[in-house]
C-alpha positions in Angstrom: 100.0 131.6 89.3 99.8 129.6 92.7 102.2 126.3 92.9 100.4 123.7 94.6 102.4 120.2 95.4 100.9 116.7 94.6 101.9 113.9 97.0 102.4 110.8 94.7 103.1 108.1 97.6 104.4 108.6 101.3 106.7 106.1 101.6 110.5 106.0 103.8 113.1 103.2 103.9 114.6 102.3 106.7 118.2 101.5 107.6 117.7 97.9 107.3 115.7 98.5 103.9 112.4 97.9 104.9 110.0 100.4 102.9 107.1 101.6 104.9 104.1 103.6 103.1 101.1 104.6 104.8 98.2 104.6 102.0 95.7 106.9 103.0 94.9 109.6 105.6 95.7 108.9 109.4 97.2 105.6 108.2 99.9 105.5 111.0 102.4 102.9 110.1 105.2 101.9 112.3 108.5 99.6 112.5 111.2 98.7 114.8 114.3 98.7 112.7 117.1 96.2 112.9 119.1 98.4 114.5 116.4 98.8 117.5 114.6 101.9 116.5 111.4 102.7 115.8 110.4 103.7 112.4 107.2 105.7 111.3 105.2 107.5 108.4 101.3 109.0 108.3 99.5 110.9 106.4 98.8 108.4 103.1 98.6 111.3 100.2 97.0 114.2 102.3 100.1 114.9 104.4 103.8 113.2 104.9 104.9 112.9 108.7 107.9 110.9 110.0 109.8 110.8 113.4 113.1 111.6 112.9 116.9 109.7 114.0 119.6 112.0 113.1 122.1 109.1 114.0 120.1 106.6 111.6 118.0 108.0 109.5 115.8 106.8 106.8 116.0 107.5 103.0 112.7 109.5 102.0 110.8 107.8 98.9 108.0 110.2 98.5 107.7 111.6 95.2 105.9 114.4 94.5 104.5 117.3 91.6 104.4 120.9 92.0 101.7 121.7 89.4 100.4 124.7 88.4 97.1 126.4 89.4 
């Protein structure tokens, strides 16, 4: 049996608790933060990509399915 994993949104929040949530494939979305920094998801429900601030990080609010093949 192969395991195959369903993204069901791509979707971060940021420190200052703006959600961001790119909808479909090379929909780059990007933010600047409250706190100055510069926020961003891609991918829609093909891929998830962020950039990454180990001193301020955002919460991750992609859910997604392992499903059975």
């Amino acid at each position: 049996m192969h395991n195959d994993v369903k993204i069901v949104a791509n979707r971060i929040r940021t420190p200052d608790g703006t959600i961001l949530e790119s909808m479909h494939r090379h929909d780059y979305v990007t933010y600047v933060d409250k706190n100055g920094k510069e926020y961003m998801v891609d991918g829609g429900l093909d891929y998830l990509r962020r950039n990454v601030h180990e001193d301020a990080p955002a919460e991750e609010l992609s859910p997604r399915i392992v499903t059975g093949k």
